[in-house]
N, C-alpha and C positions, 0 to 999 in steps of 0.2 A: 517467474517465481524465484527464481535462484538472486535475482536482485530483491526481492522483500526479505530473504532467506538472509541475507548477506547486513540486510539493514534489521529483523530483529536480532544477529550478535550483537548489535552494540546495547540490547537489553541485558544481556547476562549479567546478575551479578549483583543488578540496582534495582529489579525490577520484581524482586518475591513481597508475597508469597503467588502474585500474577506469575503468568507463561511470558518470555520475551518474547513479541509477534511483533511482522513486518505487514507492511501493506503499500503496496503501491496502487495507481490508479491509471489507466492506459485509456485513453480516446483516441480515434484515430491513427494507431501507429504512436505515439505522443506521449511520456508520462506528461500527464498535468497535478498530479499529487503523490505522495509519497511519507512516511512515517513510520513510528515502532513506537514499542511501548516505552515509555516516561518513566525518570525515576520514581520510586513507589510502586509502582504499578499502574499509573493513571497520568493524562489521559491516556488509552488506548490508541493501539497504532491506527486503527480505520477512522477514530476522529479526527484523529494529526492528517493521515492525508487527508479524507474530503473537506478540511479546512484550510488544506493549501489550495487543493483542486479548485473549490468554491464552484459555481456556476459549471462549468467544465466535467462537472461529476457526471452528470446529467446524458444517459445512454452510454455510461463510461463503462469499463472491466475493473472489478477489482480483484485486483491477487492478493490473498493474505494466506498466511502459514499456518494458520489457526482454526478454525471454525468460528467465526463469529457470534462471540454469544449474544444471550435473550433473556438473559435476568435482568434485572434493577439493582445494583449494587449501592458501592459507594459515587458512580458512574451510570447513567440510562445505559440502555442496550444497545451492544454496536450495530444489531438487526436494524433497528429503528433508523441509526443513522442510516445507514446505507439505502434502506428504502428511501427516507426523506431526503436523500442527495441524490435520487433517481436514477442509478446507475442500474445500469439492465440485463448485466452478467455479474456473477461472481464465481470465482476460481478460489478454493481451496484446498491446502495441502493436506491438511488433516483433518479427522474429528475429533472435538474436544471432551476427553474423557470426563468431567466435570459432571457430575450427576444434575448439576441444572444447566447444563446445555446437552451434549450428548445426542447431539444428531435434533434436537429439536431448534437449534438456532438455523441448520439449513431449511429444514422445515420448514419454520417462514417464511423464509427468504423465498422456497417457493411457493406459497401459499399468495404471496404478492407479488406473484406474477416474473419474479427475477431468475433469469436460468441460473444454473448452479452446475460443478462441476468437482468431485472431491476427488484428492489421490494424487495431485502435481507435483513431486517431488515428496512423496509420502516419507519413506524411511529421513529424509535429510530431516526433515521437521520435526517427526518423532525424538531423532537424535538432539537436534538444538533444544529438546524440552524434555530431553526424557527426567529431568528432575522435578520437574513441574507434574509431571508423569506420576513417578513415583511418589510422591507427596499424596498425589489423591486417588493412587489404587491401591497403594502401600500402605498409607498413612504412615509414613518415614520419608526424608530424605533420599537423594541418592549420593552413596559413599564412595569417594573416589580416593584410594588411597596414593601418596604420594612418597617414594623412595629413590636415595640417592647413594649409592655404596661402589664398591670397587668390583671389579671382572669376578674376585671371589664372594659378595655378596657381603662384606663386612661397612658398615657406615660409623665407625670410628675406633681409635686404638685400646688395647687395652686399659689405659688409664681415663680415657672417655673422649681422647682429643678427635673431634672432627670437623674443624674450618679449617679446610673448606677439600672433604673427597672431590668433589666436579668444581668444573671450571664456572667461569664468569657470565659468561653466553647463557650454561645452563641454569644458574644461578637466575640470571635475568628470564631465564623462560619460566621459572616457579614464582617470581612477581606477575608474570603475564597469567598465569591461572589462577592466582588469588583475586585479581581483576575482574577474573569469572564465576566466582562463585558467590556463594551468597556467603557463607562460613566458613573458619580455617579452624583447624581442632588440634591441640599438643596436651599430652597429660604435662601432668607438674614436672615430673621426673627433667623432661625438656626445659621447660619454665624454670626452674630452677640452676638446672649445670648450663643450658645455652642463654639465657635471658632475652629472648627474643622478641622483638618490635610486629611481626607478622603482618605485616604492612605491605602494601603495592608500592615500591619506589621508584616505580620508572619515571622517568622524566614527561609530567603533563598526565599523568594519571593517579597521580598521588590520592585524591578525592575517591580512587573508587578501588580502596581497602576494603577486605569484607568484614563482618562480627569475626573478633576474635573469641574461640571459645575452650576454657582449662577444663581438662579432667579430674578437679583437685579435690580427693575425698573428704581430705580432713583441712579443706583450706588454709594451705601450706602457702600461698603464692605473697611473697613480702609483697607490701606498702610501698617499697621503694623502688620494683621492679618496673622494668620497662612498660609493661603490657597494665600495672595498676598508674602507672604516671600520667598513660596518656589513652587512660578511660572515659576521659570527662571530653572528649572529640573523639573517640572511635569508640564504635561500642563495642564494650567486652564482657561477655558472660563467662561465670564458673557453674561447672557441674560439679556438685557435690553429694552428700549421703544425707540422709535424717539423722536429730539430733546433736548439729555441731556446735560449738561454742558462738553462743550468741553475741558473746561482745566481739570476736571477729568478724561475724556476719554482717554486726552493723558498722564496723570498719572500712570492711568493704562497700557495700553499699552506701558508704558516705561518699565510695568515689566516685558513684553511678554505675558501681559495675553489677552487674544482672547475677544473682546468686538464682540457680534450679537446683531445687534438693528432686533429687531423685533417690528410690528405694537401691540400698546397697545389699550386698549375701552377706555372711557371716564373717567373711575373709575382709568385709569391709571395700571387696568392690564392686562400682555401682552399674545399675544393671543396664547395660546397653543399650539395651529392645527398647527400653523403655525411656531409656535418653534421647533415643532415636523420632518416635515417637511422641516428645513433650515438645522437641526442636521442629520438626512438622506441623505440630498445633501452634505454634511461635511463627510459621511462615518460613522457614528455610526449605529449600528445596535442592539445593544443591552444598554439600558439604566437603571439603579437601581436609584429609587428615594427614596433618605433617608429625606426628610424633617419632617416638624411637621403636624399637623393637618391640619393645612391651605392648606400647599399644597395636602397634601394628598383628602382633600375633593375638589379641586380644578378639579385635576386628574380623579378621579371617579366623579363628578358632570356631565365630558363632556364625558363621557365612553371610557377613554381614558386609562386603567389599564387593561395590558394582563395578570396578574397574579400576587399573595400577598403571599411574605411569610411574615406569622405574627406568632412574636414570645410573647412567653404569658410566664410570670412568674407568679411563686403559689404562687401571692401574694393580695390584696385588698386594694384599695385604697381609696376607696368611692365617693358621688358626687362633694365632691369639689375638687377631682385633673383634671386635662385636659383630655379631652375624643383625641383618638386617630386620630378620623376625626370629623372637626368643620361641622356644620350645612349648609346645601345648599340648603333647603326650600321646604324639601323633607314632602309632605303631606297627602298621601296617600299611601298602600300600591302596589295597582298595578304601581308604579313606584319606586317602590325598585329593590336596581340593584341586580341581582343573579349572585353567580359566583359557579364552579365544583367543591368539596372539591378533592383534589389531593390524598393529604398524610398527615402525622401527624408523628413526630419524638419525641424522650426523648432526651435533650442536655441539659445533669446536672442536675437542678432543674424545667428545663423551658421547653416546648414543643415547638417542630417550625411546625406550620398548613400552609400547601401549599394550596392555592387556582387559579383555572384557571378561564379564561374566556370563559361561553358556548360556544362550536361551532355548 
């Protein structure tokens, strides 16, 4: 299981609004097939392996990290395959919360006579999907916010300069998580003073950039800027409010970039839940928020942040650089938000501190 586990990572990222699943196929001691979910979501990893397997399937095990479902989509049911590749066990890590599977894809599976077995590495699977998760118990995404600041929590100076707080290594590990997700998120404020490409540029993953996506009320983001230049090859949506200037709107959309009006408050900013929410019905299921402070405190204000990696350079800045989350009128302590401390890594000179959201 930990090797199907291992082969649906390389779905993260490419594979919404589907779950990344692996599946291997074991005969005799023997993989004879093997597979994960395809970019888009299709085909399906249990078709990829019993089409490596071919004949070999046949009284075979199969491990998959999913529940195999039993709808008809834009794909037959992986049930069906698996019956008609004759395989005579199956082992799975989870059950697929998906209201049309949902324990009725094992169902079949033993209704036709295939033993079954759920719960093989349960919590690791949950974890590699818990955005796929969230999407369809939530109806939201899950919000992984991402922060880089000094020992004092400041992520740039007074005057706004920050390239580069952390080092190069850690630099190169927030390319490796944009690789994983399905969407990266900066308000304008960002887009504007940093002009950023939000891109995967590691070498030999360039192709698997997520949606770039702007928080930009009053569609602020130039024509000239990085992120509208090279719209027409990556796709980049704006969130916006009702109401904006429609010859900008159609400016933008001339470059193919995704305009979502979303309803804004009075104060003209636009309502989160509900951005959250419209990007879930779009098929995002995993979301990295790289903004500044604003947004960041924005985010956790409405306890809207499933988990932080915050990366911390040994460095000090003092009280006059910018604190990493602005102020949201936090008074007391029994309303301070708690989160699980994960993990905590050494990457070059900096530390990257994982933090979760209680369950």
């Amino acid at each position: 299981m930990r090797i199907a586990l291992a082969l649906a990572r390389r779905g993260l990222g490419n594979v919404w609004p589907n779950p990344a699943v692996g599946c291997i196929v074991i005969k005799d001691g023997v993989i004879v097939g093997r597979g994960w979910t395809q970019p888009g979501g299709r085909p399906h990893a249990e078709t990829e392996a019993l089409a490596r397997a071919g004949e070999a399937s046949v009284g075979a095990t199969a491990y998959i990290t999913l529940e195999p479902c039993c709808h008809q989509g834009e794909t037959p049911p992986c049930t069906d395959a698996l019956i008609a590749g004759g395989v005579s066990r199956v082992v799975a890590a989870a059950y697929d919360p998906d209201p049309r599977v949902a324990g009725k894809g094992i169902a079949k599976l033993r209704d036709s006579g295939i033993q079954t077995l759920v719960g093989v590495c349960e919590s690791d699977a949950l974890e590699l999907n818990a955005g796929f998760i969230s999407r369809v118990t939530q109806a939201r995404p899950l919000v992984h916010l991402k922060m880089a600041s000094t020992l004092d929590g400041k992520i740039a100076t007074s005057r706004g300069e920050s390239k580069w707080i952390t080092g190069c290594q850690a630099r190169r590990r927030v390319h490796a998580m944009r690789a994983e997700v399905d969407a990266v998120l900066v308000g304008i404020g960002t887009a504007l003073i940093d002009n950023p490409k939000l891109t995967c540029r590691l070498a030999g993953m360039e192709n698997l950039s997520p949606v770039r996506i702007v928080l930009d009320p009053r569609l602020e983001l130039p024509l000239t800027s990085e992120l509208a230049n090279s719209s027409k090859n990556i796709p980049t949506w704006l969130i916006t409010g009702l109401g904006v200037d429609a010859r900008r709107l159609f400016s933008l959309q001339a470059l193919d970039i995704e305009v979502i009006q979303i309803t804004s408050d009075e104060n003209g900013h636009v309502d989160l839940q509900k951005m959250l929410s419209a990007l879930a019905k779009y098929g995002i299921t995993r979301l990295l928020i790289e903004g500044g402070s604003e947004i960041a405190s924005a985010f956790l204000r409405l306890g809207l942040v499933d988990r932080i990696s915050w990366f911390r350079a040994a460095t000090i800045m003092g009280g006059d650089g910018i604190s990493a989350v602005a102020g949201y009128g936090l008074s007391e302590l029994k309303d301070i938000q708690n989160f699980q401390h994960a993990s905590v890594e050494r990457i070059g000179n900096d530390l990257l501190e994982t933090y979760l959201q209680p369950t």
